[in-house]
OpenMM code with the backbone's topology and positions (N, CA, C; nanometers):
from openmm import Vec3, app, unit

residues = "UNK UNK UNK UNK UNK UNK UNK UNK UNK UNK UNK UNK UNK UNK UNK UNK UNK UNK UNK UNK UNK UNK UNK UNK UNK UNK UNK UNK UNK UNK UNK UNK UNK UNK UNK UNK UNK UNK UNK UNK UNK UNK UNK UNK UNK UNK UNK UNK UNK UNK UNK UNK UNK UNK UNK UNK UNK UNK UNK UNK UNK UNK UNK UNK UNK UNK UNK UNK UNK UNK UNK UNK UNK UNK UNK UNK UNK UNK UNK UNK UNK UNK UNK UNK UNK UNK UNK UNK UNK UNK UNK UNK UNK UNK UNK UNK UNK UNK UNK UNK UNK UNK UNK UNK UNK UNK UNK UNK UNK".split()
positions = [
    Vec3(-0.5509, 0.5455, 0.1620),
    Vec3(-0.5134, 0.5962, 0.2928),
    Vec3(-0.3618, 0.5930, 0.3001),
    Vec3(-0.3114, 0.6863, 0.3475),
    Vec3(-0.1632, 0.6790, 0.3543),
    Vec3(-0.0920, 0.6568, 0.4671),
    Vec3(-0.0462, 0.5729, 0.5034),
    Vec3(0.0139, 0.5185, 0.6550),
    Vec3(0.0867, 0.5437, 0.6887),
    Vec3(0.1683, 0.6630, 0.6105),
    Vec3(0.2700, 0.7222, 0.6956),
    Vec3(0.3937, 0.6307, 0.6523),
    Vec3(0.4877, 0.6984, 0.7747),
    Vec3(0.6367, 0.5880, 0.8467),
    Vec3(0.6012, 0.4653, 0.8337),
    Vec3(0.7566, 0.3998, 0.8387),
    Vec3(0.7550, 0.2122, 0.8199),
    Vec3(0.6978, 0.1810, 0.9381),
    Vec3(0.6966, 0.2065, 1.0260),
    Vec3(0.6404, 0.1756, 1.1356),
    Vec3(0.4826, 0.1625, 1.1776),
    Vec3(0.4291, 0.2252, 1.0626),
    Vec3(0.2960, 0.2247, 1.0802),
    Vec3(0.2621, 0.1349, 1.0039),
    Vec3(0.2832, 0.0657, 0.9309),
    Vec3(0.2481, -0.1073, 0.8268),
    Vec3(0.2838, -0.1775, 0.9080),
    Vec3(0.1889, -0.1993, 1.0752),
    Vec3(0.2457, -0.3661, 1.1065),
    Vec3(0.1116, -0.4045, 1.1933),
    Vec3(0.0631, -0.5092, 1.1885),
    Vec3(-0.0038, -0.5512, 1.2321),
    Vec3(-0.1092, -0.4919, 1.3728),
    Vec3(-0.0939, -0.4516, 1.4301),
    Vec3(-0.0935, -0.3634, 1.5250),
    Vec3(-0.2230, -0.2217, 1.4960),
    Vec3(-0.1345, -0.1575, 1.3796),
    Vec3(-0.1984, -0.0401, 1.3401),
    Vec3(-0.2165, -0.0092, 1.2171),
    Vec3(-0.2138, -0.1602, 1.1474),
    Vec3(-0.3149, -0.1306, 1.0271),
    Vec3(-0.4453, -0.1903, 1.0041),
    Vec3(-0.5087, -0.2368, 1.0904),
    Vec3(-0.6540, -0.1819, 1.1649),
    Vec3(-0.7389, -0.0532, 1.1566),
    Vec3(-0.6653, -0.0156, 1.2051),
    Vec3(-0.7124, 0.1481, 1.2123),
    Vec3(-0.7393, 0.1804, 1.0647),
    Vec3(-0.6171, 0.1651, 0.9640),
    Vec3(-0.6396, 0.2466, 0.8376),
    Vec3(-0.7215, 0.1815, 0.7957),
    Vec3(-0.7487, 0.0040, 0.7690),
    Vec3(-0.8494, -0.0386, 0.6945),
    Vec3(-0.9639, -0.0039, 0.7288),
    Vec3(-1.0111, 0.0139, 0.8795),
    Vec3(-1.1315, 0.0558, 0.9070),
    Vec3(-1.1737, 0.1857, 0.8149),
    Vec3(-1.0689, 0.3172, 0.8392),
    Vec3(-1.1068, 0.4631, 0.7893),
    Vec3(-1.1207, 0.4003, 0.6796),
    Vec3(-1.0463, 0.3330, 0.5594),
    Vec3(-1.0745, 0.3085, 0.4324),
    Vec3(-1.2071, 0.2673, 0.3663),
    Vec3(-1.2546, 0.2087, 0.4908),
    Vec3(-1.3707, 0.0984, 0.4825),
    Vec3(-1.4359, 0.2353, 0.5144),
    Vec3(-1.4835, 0.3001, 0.5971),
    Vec3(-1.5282, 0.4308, 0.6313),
    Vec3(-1.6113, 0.5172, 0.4767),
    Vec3(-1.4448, 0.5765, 0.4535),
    Vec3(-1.4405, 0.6579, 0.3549),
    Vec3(-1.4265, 0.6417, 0.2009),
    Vec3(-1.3845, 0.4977, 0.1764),
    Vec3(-1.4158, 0.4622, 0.0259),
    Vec3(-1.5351, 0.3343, 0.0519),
    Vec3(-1.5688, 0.2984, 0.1273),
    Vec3(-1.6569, 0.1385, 0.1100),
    Vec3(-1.5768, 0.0712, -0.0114),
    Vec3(-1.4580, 0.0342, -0.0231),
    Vec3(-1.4321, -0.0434, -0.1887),
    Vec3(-1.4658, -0.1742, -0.1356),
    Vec3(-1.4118, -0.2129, -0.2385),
    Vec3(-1.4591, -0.3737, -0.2641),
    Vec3(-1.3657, -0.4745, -0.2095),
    Vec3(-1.2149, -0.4032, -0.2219),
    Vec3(-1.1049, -0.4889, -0.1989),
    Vec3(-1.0123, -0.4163, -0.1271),
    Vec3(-0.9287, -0.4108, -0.0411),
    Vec3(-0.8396, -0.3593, 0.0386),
    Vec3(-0.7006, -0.4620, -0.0177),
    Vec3(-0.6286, -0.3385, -0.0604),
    Vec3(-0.4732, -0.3847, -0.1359),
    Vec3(-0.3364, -0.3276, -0.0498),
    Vec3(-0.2940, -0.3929, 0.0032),
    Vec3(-0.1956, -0.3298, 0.0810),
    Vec3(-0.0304, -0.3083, -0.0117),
    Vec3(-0.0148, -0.2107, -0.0531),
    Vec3(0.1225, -0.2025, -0.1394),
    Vec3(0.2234, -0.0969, -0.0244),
    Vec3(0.3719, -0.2508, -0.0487),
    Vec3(0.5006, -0.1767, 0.0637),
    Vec3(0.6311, -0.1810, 0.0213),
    Vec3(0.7091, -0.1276, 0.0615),
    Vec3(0.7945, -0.1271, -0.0013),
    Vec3(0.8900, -0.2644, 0.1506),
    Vec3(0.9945, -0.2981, 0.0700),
    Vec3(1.0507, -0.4241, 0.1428),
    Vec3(1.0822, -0.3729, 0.2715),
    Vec3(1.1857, -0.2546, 0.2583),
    Vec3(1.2908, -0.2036, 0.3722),
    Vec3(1.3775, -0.2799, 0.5106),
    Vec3(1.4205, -0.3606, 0.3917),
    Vec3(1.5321, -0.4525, 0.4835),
    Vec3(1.6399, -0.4159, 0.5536),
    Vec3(1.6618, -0.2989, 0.5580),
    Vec3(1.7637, -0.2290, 0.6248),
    Vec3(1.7055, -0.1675, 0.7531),
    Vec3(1.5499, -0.1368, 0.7416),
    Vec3(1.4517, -0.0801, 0.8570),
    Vec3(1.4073, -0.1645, 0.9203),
    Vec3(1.3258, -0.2534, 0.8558),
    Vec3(1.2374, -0.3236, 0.8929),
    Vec3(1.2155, -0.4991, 0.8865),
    Vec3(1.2264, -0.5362, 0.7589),
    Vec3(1.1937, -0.6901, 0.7463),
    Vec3(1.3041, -0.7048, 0.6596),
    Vec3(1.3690, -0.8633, 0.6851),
    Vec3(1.5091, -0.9012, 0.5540),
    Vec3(1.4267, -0.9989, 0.4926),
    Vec3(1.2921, -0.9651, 0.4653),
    Vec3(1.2352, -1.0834, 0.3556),
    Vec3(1.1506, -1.0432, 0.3223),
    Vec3(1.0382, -1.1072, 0.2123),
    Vec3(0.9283, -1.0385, 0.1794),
    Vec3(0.8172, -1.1293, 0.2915),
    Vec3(0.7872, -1.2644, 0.3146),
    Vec3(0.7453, -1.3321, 0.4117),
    Vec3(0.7253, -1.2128, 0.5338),
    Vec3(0.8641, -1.2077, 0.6009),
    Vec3(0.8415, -1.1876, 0.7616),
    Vec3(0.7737, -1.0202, 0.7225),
    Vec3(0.8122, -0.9737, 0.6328),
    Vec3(0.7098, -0.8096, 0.6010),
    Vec3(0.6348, -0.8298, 0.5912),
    Vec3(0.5424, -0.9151, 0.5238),
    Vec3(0.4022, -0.9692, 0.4930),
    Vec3(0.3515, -1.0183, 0.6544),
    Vec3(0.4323, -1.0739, 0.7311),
    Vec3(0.4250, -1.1430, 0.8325),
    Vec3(0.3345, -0.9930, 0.9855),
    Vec3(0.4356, -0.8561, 0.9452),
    Vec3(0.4431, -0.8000, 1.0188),
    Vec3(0.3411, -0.7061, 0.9191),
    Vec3(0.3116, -0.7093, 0.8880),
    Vec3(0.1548, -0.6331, 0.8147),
    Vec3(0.0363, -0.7086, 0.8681),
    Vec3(0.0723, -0.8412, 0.8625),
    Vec3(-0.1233, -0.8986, 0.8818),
    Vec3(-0.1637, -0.8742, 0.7395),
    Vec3(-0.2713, -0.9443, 0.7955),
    Vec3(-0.3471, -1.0517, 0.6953),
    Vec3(-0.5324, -0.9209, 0.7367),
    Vec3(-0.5269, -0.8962, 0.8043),
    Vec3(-0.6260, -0.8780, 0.9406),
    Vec3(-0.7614, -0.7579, 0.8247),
    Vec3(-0.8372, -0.8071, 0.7354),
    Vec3(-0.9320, -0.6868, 0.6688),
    Vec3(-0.8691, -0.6802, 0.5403),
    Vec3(-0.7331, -0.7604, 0.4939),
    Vec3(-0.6878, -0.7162, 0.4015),
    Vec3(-0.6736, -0.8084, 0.2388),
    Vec3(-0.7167, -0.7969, 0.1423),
    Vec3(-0.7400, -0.9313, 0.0149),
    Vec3(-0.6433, -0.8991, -0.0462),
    Vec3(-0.4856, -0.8253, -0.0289),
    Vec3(-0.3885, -0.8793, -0.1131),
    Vec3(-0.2850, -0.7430, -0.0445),
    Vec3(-0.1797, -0.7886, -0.0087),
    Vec3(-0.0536, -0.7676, 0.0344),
    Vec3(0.0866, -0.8112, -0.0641),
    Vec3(0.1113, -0.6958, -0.0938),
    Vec3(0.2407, -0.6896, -0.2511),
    Vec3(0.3360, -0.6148, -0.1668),
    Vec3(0.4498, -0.6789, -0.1702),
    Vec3(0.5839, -0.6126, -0.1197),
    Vec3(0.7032, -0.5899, -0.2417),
    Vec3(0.7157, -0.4579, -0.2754),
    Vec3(0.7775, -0.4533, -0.3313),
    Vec3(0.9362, -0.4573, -0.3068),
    Vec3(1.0476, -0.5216, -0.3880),
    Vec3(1.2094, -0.5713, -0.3636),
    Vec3(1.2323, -0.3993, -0.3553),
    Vec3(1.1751, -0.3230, -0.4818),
    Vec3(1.2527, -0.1531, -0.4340),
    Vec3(1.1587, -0.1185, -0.4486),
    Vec3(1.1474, 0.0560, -0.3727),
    Vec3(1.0818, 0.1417, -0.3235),
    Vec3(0.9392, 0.1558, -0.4392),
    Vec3(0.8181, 0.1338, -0.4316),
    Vec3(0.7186, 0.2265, -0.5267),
    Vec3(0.7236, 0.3318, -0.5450),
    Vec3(0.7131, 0.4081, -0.6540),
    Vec3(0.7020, 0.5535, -0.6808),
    Vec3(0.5248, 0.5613, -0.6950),
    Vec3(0.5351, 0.6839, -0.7336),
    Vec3(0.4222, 0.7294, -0.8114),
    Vec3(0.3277, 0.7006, -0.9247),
    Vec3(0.4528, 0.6707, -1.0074),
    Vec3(0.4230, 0.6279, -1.1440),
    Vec3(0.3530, 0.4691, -1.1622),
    Vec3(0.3518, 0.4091, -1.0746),
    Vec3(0.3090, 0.3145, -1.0781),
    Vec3(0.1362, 0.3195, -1.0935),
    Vec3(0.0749, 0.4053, -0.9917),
    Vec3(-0.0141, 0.4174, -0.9595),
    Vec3(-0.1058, 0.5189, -1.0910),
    Vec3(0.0062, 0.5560, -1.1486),
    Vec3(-0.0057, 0.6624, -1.3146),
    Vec3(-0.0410, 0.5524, -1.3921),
    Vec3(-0.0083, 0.4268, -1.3896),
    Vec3(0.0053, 0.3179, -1.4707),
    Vec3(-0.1725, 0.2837, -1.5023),
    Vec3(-0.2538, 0.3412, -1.5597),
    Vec3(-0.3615, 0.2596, -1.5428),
    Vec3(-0.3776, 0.1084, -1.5337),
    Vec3(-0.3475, 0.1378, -1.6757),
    Vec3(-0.3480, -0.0427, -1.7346),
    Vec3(-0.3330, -0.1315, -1.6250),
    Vec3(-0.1776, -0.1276, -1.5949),
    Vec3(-0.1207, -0.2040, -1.5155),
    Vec3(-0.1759, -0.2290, -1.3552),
    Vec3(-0.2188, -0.0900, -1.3423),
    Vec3(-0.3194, -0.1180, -1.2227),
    Vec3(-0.4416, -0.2035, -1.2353),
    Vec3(-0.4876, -0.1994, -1.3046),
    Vec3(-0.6035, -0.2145, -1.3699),
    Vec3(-0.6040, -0.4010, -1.3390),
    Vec3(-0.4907, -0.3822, -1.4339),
    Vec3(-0.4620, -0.5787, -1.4427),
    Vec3(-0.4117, -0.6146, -1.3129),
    Vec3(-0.3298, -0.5536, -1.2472),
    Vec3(-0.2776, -0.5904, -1.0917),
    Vec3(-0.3981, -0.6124, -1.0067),
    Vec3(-0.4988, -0.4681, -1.0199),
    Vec3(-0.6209, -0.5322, -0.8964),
    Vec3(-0.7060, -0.6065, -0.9625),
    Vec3(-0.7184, -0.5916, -1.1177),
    Vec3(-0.8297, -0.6773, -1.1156),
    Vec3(-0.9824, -0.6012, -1.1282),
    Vec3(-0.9085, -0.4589, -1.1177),
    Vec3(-1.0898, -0.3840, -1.1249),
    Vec3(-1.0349, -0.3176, -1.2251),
    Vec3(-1.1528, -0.3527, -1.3680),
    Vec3(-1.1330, -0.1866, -1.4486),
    Vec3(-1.1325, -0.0785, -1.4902),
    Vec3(-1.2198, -0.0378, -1.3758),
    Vec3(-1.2469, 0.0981, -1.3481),
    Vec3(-1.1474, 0.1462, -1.2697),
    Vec3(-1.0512, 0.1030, -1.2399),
    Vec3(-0.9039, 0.1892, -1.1530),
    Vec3(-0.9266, 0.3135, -1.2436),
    Vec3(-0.8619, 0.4097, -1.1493),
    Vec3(-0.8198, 0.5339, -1.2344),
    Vec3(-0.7563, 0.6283, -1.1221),
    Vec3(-0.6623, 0.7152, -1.1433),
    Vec3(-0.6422, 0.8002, -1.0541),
    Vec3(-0.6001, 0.9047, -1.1126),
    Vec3(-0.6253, 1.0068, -1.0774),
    Vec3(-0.6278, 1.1658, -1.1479),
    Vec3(-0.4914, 1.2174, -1.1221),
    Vec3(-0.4427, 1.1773, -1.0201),
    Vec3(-0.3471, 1.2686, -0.9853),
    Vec3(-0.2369, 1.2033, -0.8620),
    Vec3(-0.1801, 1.0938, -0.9153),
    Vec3(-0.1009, 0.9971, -0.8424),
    Vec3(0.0044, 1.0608, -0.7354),
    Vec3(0.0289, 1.1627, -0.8136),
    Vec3(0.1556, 1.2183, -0.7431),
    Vec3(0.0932, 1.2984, -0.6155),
    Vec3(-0.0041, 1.3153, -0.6118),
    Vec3(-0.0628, 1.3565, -0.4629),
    Vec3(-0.0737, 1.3310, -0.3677),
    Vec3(-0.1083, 1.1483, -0.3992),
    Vec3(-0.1287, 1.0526, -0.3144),
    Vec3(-0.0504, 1.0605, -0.1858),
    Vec3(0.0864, 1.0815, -0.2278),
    Vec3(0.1754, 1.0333, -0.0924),
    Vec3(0.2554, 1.1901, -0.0946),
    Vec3(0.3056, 1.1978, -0.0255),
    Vec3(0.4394, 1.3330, 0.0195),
    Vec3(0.5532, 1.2579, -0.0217),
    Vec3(0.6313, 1.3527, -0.0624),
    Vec3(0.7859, 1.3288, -0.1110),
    Vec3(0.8018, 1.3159, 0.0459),
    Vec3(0.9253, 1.1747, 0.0801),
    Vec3(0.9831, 1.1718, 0.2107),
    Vec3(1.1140, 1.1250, 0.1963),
    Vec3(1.2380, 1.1723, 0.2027),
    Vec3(1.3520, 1.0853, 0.2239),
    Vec3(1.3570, 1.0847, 0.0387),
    Vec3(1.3569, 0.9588, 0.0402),
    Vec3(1.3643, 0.9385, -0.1180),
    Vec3(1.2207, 0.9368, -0.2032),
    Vec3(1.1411, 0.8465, -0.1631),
    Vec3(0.9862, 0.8909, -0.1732),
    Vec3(0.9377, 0.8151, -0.1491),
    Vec3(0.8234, 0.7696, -0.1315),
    Vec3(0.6861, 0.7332, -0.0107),
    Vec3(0.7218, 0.5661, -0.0016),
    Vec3(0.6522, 0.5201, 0.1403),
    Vec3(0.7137, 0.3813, 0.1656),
    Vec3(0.5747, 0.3461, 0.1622),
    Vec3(0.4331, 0.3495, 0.2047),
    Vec3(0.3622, 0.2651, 0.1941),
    Vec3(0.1776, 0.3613, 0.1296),
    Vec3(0.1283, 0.2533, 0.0443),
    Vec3(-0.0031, 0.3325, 0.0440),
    Vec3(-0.0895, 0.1915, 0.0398),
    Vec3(-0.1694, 0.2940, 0.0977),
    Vec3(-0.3533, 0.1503, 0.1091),
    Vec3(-0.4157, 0.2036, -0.0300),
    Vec3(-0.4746, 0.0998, -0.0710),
    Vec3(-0.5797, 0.1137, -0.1709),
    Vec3(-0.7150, 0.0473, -0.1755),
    Vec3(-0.7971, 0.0889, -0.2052),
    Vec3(-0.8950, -0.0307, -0.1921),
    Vec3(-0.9645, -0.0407, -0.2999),
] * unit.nanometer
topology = app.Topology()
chain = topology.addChain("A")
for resn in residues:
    res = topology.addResidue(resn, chain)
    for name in ("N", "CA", "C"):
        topology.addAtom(name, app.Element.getBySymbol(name[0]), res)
């Protein structure tokens, strides 16, 4: 699920996405991946984690700089990060819209 603006990763209204996620994939695990944005939003990884919630969610990763795409290209590495080995994604670069520099937050489950 893609949450959009920094503003939409905070406690508040990421509810909503885990529900649709829960909806539309039933997965197993809900992974919240963000980027830090200490200049926007949080000057730590704590108080970002803080302002996401905990609330439906089994693992919250803040990344120091922005995620790309390629990460999510990464099988392997996905693979070993969640913990499931059946990750796979066809077509990473879809996932999110080019914004600004490029995408600040995605749900996974």
């Amino acid at each position: 699920v893609e949450a959009g603006g920094n503003g939409n990763l905070c406690g508040r209204k990421i509810p909503v996405f885990v529900e649709r996620l829960k909806k539309q994939a039933n997965p197993e695990r809900v992974i919240v991946l963000a980027d830090l944005d200490p200049e926007e939003c949080a000057p730590c990884i704590k108080k970002r984690k803080a302002i996401i919630g905990m609330e439906g969610i089994d693992l919250v990763a803040i990344a120091r700089k922005t995620l790309k795409s390629w990460f999510l290209a990464d099988t392997e590495a996905m693979r070993h990060w969640t913990g499931d080995s059946d990750f796979f994604e066809s077509s990473p670069e879809n996932m999110m819209p080019l914004r600004g520099n490029w995408w600040h937050h995605q749900v996974l489950g």
